[in-house]
C-alpha positions in Angstrom: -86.1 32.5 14.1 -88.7 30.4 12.6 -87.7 29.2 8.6 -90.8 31.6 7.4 -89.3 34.6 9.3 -87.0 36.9 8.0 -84.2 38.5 9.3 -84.6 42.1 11.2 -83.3 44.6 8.9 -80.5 46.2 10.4 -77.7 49.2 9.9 -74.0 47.8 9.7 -72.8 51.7 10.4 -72.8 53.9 13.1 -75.1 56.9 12.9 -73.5 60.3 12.9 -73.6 63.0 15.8 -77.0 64.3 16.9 -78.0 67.3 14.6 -77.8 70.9 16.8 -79.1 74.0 14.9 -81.0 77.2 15.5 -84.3 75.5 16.1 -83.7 72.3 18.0 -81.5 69.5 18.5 -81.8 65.7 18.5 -81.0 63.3 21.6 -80.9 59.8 20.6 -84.6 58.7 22.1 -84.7 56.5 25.6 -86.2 56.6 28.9 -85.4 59.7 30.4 -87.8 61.6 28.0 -90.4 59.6 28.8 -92.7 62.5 30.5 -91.7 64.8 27.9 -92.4 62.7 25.2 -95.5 61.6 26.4 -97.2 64.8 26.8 -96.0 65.7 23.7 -97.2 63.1 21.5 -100.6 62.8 23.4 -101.7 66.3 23.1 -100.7 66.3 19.3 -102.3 62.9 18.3 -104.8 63.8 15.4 -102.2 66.1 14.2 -99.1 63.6 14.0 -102.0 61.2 12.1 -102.2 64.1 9.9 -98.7 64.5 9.2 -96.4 63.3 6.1 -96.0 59.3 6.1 -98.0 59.4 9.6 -101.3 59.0 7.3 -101.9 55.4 7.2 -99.6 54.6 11.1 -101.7 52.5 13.8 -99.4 54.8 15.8 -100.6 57.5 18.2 -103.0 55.7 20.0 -104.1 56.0 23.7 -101.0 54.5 25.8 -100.5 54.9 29.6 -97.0 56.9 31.1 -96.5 53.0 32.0 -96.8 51.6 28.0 -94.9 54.8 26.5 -91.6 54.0 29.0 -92.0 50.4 27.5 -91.8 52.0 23.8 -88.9 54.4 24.8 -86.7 51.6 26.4 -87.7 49.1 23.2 -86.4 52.5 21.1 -83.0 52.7 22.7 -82.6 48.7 22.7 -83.2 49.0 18.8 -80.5 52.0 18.7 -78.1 50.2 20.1 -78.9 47.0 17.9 -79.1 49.4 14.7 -82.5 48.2 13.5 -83.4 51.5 13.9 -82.5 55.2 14.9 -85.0 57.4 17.1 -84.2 60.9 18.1 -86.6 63.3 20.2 -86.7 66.5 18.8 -85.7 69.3 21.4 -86.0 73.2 22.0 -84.3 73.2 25.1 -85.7 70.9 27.3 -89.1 70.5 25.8 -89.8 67.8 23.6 -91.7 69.2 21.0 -91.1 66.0 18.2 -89.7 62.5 17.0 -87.8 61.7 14.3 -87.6 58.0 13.2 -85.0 55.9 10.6 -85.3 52.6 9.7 -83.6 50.8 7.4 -85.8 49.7 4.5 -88.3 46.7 4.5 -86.5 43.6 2.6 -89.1 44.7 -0.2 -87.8 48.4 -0.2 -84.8 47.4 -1.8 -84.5 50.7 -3.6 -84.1 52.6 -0.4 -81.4 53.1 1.5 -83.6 54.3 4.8 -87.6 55.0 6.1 -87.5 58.0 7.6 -90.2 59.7 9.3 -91.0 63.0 11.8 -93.5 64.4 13.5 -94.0 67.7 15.8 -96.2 68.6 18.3 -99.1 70.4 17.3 -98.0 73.8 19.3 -95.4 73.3 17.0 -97.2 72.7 13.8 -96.0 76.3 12.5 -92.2 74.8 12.5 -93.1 71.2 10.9 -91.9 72.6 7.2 -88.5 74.2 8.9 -87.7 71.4 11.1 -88.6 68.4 8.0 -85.9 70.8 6.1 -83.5 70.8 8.9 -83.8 66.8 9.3 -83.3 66.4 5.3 -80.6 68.5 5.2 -79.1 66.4 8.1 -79.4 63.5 6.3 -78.2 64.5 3.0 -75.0 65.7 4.4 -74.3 63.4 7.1 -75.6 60.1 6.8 -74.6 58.2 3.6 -78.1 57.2 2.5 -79.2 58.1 -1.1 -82.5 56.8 -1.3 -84.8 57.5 1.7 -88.3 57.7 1.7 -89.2 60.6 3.7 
């Protein structure tokens, strides 16, 4: 670390269980849903830029299979090192979202956690019940106060 460099934000919990309910459930993010993923996000990209907190993202943008295994293995390093929890969204086997939590920017110092979401566009219809789901989640289960989400 440089002396103009800041420290990564990071967690000093663990994260509770996965959330399972009627709609979906969450598995913590990492390699094996790499195909899944992939096709999800990449049919669905003008919609996830479209999304709540996705308006201003450089994120979707064209990756190969190759770059998207890099990002799923750099998202289960940064689960395991707490500076950051990533869970695919599931109905069944089929990936059909992402849900993201940071911990806040050294400037954020109000919040407790960033969170965003995103579905896939086949599932656009669900977006409001599964964003209701996720909040729940983390109002009951997580002891954050202030997220921005």
């Amino acid at each position: 670390m440089t002396e103009t460099s800041l420290p990564i934000p990071r967690f000093d919990f663990d994260p509770p269980e996965p959330l399972t309910c009627s709609l979906f459930h969450l598995e913590v993010l990492g390699p094996e849903h790499n195909d899944r993923d992939y096709e999800a996000w990449t049919s669905s990209m003008d919609h996830i830029h479209a999304s709540s907190g996705f308006e201003n993202w450089k994120w979707p943008h064209p990756m190969t299979l190759d770059e998207n295994m890099a990002d799923m293995e750099m998202h289960f390093r940064e689960y395991g090192e707490r500076t950051g929890f990533t869970y695919s969204i599931l109905d069944g086997d089929e990936v059909i979202g992402c849900v993201y939590i940071y911990p806040p920017k050294p400037e954020q110092d109000h919040l407790d956690a960033r969170v965003r979401s995103w579905v896939r566009v086949t599932r656009a219809e669900d977006d409001g019940a599964v964003r209701a789901e996720l909040r729940n989640w983390l109002d009951t289960s997580w002891s954050f106060e202030r997220t921005d989400y």
